[in-house]
Backbone as a chain_set.jsonl record, in Angstrom:
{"seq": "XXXXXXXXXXXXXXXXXXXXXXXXXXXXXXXXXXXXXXXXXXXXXXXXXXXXXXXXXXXXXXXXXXXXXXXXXXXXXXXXXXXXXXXXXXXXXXXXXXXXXXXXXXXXXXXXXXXXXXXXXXXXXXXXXXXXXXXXXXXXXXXXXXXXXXXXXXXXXXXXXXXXXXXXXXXXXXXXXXXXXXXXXXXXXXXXXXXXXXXXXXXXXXXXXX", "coords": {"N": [[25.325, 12.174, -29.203], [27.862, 12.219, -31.071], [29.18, 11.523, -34.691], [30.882, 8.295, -35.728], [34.636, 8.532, -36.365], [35.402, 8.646, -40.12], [33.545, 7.926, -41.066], [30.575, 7.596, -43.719], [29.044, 9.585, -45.313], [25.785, 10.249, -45.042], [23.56, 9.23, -47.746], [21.342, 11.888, -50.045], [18.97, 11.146, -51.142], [18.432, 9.679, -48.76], [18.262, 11.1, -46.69], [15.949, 13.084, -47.635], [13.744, 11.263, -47.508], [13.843, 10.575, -44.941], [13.376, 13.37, -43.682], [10.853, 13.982, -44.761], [9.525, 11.782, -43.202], [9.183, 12.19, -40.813], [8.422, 14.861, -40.747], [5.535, 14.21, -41.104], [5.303, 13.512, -38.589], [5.118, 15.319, -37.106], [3.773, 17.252, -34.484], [2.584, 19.977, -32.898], [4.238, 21.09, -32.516], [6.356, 19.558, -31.693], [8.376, 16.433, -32.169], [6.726, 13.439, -32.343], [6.997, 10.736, -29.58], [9.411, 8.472, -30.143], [9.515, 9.025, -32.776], [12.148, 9.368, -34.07], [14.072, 7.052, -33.489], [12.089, 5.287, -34.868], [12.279, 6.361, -37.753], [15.102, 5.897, -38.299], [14.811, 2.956, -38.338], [13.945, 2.972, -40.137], [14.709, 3.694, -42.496], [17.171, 2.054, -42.212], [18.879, 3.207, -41.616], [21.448, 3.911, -38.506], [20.782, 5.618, -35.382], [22.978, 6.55, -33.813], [24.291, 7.75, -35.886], [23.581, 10.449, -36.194], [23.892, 14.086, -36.306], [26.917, 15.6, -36.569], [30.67, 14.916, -37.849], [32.565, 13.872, -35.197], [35.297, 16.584, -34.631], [38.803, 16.527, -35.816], [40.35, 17.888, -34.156], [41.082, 19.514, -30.982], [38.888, 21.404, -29.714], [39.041, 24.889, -29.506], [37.883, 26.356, -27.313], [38.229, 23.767, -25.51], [41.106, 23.495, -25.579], [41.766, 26.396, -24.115], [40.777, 26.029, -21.741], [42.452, 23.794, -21.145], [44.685, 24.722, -21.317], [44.429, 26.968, -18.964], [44.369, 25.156, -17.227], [46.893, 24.306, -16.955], [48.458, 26.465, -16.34], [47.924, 26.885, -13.79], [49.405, 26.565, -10.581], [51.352, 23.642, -9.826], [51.801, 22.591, -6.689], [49.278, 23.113, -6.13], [46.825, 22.057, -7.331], [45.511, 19.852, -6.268], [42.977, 19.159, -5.398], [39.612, 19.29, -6.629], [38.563, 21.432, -6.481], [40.476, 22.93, -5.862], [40.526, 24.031, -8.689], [39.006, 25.83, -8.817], [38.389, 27.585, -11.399], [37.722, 26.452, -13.347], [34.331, 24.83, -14.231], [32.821, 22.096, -12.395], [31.989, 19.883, -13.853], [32.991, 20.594, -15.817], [35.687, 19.436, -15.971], [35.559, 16.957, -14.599], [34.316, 15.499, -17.127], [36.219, 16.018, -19.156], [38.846, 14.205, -17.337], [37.124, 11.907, -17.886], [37.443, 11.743, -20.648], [40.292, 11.556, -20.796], [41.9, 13.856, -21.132], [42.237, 15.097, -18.482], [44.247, 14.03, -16.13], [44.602, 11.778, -13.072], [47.011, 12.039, -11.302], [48.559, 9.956, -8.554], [51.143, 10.617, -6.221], [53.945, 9.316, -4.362], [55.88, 10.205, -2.036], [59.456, 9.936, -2.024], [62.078, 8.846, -0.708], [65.199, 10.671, 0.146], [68.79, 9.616, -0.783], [71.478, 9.743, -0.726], [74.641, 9.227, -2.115], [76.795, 7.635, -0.061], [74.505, 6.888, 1.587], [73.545, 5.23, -0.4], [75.618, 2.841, -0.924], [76.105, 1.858, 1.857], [73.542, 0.701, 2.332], [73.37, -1.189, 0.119], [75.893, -2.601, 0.766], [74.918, -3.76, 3.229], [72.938, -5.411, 2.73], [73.961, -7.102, 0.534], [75.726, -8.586, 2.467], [73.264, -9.981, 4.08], [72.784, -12.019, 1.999], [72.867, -14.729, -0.025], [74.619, -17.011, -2.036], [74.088, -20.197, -3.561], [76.778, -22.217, -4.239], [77.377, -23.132, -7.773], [74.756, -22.062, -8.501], [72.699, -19.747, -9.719], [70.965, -17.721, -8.655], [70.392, -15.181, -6.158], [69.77, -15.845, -2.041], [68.083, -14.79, 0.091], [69.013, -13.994, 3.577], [66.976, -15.836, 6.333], [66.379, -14.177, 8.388], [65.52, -15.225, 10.895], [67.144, -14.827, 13.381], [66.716, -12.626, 14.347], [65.54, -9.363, 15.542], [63.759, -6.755, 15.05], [63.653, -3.061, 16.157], [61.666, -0.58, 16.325], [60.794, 2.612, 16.214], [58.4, 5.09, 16.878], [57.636, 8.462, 16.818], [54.53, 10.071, 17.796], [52.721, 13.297, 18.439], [52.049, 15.153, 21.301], [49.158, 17.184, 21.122], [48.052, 19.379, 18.971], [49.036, 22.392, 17.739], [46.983, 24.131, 16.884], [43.899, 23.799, 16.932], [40.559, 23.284, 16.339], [37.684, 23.968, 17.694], [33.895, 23.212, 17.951], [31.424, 25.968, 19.281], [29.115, 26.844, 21.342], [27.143, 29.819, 21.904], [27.417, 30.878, 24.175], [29.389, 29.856, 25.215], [32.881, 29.974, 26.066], [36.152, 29.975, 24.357], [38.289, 27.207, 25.256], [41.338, 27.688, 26.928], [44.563, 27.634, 25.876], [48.166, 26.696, 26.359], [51.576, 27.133, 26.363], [55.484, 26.48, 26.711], [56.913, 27.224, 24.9], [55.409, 28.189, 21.693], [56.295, 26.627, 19.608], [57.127, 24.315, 20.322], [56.002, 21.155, 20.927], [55.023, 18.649, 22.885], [55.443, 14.967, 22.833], [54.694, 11.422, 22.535], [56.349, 8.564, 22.371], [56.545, 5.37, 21.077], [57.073, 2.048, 20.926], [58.017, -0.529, 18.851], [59.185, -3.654, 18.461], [59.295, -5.843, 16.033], [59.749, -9.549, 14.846], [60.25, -12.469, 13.08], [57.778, -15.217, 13.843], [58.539, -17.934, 15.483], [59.488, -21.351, 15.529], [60.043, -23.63, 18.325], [61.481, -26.635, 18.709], [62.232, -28.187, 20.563], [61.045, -27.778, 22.321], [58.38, -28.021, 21.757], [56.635, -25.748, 20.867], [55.961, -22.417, 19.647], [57.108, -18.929, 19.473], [55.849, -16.984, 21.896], [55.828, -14.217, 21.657], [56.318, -12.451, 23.785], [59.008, -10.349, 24.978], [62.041, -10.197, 26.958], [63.771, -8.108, 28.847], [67.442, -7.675, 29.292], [69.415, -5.983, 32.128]], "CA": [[26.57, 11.493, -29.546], [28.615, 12.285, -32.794], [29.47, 10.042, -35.838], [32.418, 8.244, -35.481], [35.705, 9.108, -37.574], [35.905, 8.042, -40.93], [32.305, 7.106, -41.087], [30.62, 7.957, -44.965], [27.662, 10.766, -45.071], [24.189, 9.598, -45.526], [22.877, 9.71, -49.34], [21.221, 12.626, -50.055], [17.695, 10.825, -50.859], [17.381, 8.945, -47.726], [18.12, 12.286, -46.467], [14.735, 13.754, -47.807], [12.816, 9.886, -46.959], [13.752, 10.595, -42.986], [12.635, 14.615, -43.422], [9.616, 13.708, -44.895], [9.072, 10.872, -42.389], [9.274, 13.174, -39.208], [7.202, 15.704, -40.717], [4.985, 13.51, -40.582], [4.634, 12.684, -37.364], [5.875, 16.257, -36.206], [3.101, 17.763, -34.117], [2.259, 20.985, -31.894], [5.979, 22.04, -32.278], [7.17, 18.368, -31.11], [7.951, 15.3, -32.393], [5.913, 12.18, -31.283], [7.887, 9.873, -29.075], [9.972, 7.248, -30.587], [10.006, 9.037, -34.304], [13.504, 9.55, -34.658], [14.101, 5.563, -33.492], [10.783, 4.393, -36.087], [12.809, 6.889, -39.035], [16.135, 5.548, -38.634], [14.983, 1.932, -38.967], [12.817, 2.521, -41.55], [15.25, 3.743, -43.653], [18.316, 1.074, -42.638], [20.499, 3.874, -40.567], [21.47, 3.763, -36.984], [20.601, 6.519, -34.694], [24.268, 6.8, -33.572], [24.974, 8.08, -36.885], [22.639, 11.774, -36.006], [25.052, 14.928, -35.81], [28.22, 16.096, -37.638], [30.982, 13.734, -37.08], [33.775, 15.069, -34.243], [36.311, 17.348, -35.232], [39.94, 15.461, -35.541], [41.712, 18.517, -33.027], [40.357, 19.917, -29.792], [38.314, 22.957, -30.079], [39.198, 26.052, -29.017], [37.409, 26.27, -25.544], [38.966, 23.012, -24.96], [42.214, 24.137, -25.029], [41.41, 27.086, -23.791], [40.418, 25.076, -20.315], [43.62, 22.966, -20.302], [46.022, 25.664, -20.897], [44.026, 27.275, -17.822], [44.933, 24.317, -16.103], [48.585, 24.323, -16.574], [48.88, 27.613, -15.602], [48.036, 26.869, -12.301], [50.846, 25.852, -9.901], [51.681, 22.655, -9.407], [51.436, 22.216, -5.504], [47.44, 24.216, -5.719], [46.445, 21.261, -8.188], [45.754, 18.526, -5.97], [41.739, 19.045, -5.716], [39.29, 19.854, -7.852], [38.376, 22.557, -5.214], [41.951, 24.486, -6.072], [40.734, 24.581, -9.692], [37.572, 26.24, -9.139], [38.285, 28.734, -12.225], [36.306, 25.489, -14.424], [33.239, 24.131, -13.834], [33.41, 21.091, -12.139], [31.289, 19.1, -14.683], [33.605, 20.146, -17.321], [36.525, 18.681, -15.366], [35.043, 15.402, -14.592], [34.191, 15.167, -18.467], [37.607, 15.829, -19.017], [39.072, 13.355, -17.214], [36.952, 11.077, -18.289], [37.889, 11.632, -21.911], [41.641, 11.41, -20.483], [42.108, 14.842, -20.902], [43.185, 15.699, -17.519], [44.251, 12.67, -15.511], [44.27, 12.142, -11.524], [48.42, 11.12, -10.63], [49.252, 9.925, -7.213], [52.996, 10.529, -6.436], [54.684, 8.975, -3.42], [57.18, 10.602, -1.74], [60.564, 9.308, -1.866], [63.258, 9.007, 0.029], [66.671, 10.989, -1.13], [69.66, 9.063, -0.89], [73.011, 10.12, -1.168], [75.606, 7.99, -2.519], [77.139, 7.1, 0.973], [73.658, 5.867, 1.893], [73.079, 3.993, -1.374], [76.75, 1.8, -0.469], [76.147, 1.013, 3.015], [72.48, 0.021, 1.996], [73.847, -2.461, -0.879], [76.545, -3.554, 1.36], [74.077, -4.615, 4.196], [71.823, -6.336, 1.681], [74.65, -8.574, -0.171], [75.73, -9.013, 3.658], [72.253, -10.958, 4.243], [72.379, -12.926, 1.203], [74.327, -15.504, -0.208], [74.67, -17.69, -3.372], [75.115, -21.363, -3.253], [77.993, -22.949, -5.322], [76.882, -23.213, -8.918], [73.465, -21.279, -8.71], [72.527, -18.514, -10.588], [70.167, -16.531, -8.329], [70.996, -15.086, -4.589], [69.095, -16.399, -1.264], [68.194, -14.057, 0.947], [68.89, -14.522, 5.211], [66.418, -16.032, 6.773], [66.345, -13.357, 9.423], [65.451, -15.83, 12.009], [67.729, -14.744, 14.518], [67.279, -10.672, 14.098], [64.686, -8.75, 16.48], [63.85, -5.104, 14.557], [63.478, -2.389, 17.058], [61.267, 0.644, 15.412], [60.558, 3.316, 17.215], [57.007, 6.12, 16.064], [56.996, 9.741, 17.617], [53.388, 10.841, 17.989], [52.155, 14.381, 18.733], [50.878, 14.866, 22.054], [48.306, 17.79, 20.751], [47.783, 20.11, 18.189], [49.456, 23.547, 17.421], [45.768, 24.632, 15.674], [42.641, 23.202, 17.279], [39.046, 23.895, 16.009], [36.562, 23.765, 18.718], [32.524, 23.877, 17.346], [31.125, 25.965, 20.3], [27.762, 27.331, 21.879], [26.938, 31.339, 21.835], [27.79, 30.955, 25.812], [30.658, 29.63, 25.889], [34.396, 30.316, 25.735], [36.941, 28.644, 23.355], [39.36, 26.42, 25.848], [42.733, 28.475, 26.934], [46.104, 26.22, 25.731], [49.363, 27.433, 26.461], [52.829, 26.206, 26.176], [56.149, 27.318, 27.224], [57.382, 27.945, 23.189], [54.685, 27.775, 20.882], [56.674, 25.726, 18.442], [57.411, 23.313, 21.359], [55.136, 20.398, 20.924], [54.925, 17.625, 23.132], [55.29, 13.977, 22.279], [54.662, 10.583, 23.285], [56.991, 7.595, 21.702], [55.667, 3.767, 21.081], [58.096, 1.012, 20.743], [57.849, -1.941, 18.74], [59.939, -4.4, 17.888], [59.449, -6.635, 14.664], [60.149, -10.083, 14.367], [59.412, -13.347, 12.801], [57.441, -16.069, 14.156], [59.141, -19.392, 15.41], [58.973, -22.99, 16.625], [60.934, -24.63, 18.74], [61.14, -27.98, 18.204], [62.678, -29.38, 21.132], [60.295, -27.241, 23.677], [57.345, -28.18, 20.969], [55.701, -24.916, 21.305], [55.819, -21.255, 19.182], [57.614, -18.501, 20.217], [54.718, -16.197, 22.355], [55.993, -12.839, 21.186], [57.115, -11.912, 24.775], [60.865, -10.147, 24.975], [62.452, -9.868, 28.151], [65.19, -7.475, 28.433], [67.938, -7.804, 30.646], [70.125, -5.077, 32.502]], "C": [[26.856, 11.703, -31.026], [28.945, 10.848, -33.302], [30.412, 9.965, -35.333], [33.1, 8.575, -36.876], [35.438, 8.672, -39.112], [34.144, 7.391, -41.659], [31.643, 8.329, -42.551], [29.171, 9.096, -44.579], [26.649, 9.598, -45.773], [23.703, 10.09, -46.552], [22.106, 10.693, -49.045], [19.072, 12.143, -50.323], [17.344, 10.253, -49.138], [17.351, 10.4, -46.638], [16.519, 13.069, -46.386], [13.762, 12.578, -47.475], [12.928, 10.567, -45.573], [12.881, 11.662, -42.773], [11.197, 14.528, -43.669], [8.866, 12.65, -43.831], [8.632, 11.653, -41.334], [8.85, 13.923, -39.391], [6.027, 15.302, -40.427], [4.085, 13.386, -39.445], [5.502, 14.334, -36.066], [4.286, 17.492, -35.587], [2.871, 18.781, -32.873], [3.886, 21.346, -31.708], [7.145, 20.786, -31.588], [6.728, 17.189, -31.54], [7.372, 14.099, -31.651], [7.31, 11.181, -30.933], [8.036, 8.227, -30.122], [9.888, 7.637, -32.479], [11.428, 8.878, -34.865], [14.088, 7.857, -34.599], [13.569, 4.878, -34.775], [11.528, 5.024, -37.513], [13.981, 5.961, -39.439], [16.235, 3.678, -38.452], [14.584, 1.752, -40.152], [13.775, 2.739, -42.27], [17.071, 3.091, -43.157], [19.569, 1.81, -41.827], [20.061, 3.533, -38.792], [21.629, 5.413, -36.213], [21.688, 7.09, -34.07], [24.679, 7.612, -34.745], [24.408, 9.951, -37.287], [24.037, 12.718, -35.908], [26.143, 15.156, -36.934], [29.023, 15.419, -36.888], [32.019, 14.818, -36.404], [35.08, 15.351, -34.959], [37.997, 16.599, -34.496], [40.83, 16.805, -34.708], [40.609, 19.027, -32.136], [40.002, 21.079, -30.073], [39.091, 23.902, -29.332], [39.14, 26.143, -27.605], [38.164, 25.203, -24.994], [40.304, 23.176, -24.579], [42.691, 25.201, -24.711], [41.592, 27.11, -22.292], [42.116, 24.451, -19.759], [44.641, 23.812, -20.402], [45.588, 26.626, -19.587], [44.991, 26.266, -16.817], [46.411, 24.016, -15.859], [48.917, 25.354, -16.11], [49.134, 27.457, -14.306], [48.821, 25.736, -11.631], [50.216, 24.188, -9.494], [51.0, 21.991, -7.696], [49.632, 22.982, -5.222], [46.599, 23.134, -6.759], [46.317, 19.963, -7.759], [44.368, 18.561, -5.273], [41.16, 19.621, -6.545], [38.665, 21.304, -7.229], [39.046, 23.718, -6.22], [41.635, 24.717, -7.743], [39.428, 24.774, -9.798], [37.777, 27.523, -10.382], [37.758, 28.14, -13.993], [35.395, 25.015, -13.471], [33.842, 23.073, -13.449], [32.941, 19.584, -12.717], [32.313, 19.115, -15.596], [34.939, 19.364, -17.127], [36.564, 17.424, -15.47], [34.742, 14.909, -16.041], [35.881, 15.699, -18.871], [38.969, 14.479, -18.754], [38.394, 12.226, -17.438], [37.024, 10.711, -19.763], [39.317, 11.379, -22.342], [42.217, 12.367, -20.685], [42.984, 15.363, -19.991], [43.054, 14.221, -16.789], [44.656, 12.867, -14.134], [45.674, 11.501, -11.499], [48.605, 10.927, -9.135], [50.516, 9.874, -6.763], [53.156, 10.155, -4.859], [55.628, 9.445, -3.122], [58.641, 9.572, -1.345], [61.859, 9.435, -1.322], [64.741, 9.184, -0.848], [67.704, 10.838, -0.517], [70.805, 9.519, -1.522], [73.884, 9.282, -1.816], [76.378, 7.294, -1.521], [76.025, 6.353, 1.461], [73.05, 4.85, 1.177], [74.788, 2.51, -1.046], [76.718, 1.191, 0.559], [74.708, 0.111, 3.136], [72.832, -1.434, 1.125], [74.792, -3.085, 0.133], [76.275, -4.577, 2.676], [73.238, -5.694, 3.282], [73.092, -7.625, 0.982], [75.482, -9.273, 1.442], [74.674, -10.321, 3.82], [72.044, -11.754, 2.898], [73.605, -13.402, 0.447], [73.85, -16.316, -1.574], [75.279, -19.063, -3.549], [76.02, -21.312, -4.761], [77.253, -23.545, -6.287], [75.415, -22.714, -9.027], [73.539, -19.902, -8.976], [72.227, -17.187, -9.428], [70.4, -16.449, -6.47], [69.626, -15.713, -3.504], [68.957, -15.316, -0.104], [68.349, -14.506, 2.735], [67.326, -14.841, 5.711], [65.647, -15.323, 7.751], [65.535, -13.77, 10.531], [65.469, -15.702, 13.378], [67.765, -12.988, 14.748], [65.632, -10.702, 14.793], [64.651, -6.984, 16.282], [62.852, -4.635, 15.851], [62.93, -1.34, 16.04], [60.466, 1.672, 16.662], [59.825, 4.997, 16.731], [57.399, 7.284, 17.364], [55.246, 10.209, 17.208], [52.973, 12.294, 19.127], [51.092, 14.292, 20.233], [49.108, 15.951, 21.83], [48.791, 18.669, 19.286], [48.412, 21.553, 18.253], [47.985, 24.356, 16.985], [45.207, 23.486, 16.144], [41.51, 23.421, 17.275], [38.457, 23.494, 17.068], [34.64, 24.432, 17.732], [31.821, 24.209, 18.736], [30.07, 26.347, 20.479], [28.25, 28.693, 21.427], [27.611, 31.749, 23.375], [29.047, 30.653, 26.134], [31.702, 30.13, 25.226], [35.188, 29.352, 25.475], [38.367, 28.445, 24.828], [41.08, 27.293, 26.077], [43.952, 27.46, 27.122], [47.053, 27.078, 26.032], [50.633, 26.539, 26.322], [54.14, 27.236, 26.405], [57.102, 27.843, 25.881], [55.899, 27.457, 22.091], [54.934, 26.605, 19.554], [57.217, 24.121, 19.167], [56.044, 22.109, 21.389], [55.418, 18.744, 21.652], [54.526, 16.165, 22.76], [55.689, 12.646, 22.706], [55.477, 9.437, 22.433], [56.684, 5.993, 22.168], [56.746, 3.281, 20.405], [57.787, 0.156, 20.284], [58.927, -2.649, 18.178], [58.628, -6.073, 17.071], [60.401, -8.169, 14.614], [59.635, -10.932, 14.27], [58.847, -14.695, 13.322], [58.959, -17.595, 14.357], [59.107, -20.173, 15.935], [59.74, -23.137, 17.19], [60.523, -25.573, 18.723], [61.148, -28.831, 19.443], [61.5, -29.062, 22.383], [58.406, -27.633, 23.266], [56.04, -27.1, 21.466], [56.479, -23.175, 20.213], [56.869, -20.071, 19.927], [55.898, -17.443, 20.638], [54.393, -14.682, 22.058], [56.192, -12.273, 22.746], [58.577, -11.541, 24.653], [60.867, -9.844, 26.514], [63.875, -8.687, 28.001], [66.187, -7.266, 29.765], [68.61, -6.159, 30.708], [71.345, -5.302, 32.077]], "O": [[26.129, 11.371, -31.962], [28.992, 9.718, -32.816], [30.994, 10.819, -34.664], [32.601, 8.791, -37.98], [34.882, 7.624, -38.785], [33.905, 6.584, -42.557], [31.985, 9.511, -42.595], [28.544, 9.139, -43.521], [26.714, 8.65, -46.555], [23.354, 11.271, -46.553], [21.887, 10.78, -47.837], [18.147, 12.74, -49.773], [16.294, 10.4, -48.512], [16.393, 10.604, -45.893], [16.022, 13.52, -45.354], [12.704, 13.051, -47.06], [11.915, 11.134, -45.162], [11.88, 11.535, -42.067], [10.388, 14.967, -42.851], [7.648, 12.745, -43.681], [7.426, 11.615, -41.089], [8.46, 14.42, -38.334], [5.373, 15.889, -39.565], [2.873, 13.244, -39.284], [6.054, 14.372, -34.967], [3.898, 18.409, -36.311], [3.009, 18.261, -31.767], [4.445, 21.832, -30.724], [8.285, 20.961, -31.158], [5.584, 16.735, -31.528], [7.584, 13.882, -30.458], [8.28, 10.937, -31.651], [7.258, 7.376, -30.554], [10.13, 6.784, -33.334], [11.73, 8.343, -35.932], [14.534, 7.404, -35.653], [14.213, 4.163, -35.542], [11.433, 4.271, -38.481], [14.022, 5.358, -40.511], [17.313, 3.084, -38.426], [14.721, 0.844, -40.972], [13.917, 1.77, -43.017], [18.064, 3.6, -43.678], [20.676, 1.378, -41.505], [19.065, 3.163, -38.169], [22.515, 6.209, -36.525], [21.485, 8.242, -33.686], [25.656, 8.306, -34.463], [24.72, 10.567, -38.305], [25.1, 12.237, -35.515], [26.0, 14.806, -38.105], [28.769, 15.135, -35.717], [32.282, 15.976, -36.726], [35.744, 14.589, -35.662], [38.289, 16.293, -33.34], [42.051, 16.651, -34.671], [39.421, 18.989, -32.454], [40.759, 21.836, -30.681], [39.836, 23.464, -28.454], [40.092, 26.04, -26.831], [38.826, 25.491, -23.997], [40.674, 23.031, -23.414], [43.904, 25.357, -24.851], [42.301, 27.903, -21.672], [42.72, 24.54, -18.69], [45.557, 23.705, -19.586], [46.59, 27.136, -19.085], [45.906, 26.5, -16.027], [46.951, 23.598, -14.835], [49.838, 25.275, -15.298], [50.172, 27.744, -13.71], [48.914, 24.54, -11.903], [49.139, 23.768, -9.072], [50.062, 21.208, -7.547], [49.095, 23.231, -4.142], [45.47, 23.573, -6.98], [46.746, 19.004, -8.401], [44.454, 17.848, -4.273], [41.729, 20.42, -7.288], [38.368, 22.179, -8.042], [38.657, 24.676, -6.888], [42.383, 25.536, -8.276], [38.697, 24.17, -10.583], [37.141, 28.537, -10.095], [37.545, 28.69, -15.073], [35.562, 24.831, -12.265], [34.992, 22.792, -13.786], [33.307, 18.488, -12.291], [32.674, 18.096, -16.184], [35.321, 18.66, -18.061], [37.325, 16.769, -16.183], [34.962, 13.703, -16.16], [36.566, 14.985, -18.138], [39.73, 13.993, -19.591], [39.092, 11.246, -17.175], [36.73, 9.578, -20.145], [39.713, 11.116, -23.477], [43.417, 12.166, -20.497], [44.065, 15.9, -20.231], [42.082, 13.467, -16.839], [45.063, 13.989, -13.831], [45.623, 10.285, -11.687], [48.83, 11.961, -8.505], [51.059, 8.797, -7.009], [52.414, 10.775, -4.097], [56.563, 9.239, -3.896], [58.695, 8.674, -0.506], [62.618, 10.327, -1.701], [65.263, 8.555, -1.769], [67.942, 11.667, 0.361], [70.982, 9.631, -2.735], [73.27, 8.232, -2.005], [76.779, 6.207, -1.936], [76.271, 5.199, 1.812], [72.345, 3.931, 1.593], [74.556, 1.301, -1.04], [77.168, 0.046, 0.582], [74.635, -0.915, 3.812], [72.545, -2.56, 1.532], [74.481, -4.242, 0.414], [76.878, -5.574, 3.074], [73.167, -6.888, 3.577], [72.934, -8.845, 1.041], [75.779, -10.468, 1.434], [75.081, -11.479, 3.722], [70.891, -12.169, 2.777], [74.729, -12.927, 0.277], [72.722, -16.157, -2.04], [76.486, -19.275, -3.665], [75.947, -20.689, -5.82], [76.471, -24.433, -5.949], [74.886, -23.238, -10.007], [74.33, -19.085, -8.504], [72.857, -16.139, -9.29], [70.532, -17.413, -5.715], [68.567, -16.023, -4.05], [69.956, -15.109, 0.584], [67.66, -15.469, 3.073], [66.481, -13.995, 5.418], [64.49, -15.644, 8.027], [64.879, -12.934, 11.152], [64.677, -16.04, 14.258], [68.685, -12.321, 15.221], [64.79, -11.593, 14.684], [65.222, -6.151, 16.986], [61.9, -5.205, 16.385], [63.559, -1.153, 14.999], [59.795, 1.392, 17.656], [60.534, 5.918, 16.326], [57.435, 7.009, 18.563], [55.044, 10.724, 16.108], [52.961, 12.231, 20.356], [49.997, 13.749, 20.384], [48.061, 15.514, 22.309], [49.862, 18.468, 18.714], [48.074, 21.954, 19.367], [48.237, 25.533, 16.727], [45.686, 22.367, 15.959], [41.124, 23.868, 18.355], [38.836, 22.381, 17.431], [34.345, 25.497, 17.189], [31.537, 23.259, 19.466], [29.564, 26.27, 19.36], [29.296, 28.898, 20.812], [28.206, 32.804, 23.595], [29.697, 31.062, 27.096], [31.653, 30.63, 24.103], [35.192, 28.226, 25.973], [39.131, 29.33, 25.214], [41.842, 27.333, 25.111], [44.245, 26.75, 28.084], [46.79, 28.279, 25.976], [50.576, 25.317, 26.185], [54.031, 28.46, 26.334], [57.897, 28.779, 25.969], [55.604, 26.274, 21.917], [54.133, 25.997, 18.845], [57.579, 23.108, 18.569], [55.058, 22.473, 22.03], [55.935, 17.826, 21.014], [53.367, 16.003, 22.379], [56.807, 12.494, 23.198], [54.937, 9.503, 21.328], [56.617, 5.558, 23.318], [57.317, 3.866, 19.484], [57.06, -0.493, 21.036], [59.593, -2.067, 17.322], [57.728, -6.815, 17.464], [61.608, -8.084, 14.387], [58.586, -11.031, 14.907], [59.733, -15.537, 13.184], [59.877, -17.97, 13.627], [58.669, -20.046, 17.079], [60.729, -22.698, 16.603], [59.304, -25.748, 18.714], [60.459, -29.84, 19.595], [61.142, -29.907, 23.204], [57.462, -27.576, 24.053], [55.002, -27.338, 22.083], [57.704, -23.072, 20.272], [57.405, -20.414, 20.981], [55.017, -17.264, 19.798], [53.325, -14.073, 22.128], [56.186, -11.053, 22.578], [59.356, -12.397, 24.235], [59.931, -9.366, 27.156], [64.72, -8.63, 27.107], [65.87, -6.852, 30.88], [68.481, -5.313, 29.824], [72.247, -4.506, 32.34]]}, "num_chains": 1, "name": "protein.A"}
């Protein structure tokens, strides 16, 4: 670990006190355990303070690395896999210096200006503002029963099979290959309620007539 910024150099005697200390105790080509600790109390410094202190711009190699990493496209930058052209140690030290940082982006829905008006005009629809209050109230939505309605895939276009030496991979077919069958699940959405006079919940049963 380097000095920190701003931090003063160590006098030039206690300098030759430490060297002389650790000669010392410097034997068969290695110092004895715990000299460098026993030096730097003896003479009043802290062992944090070992090293040349860090350089105030990014080295070379460093930006070296991250202009690597901008190079590479956008959509190929979303493991550390797709940027196997660094180590993946120096990465992770990286981001943990804030270097390179991990974003998660949400996709968002794009809205026209016809669907941003009929959106606002449903919304101030369900909400109202009593007489002399500041802030709006939204509907209760009590009496509303949302219908939503999921397509799911009945298989796969691209199906790995892990097989024996004996056997043969499964024969699929279809009458367009881009034709994919699919099964649809219904739910409807809505909120809990009492009745009062029947003194009982609603059960979440719908009936639906003809």
């Amino acid at each position: 670990m380097g000095r920190k910024k701003a931090t003063k150099d160590v006098p030039e005697a206690t300098r030759e006190s430490i060297a002389l200390f650790l000669a010392e105790r410097f034997c068969n080509g290695r110092l004895k355990r715990g000299a460098a600790v026993a030096a730097a109390a003896k003479c009043g410094q802290s062992k944090a303070r070992r090293g040349r202190p860090p350089s105030s711009t990014i080295s070379t190699i460093v930006a070296e690395c991250l202009a690597r990493i901008s190079a590479t496209l956008d959509r190929t930058r979303q493991t550390l896999r797709a940027l196997a052209h660094e180590p993946k140690l120096t990465l992770l030290c990286y981001i943990k210096e804030h270097l390179v940082k991990c974003v998660t982006v949400r996709v968002k829905s794009t809205l026209s200006d016809d669907h941003k008006r009929r959106r606002l005009a449903y919304e101030l629809a369900h909400a109202k503002r009593p007489i002399g209050g500041r802030s709006y109230q939204l509907h209760h939505m009590d009496d509303y029963v949302h219908f939503h309605d999921k397509w799911f895939n009945m298989y796969k276009a691209k199906i790995t099979f892990y097989l024996t030496v004996n056997e043969t991979a499964p024969y699929t077919s279809s009458p367009n290959k881009r034709y994919i069958g699919k099964v649809m699940l219904l739910a409807a959405v809505a909120r809990l309620l009492y009745d009062s006079h029947r003194k009982c919940g609603f059960n979440g049963k719908l009936v639906s007539g003809r």
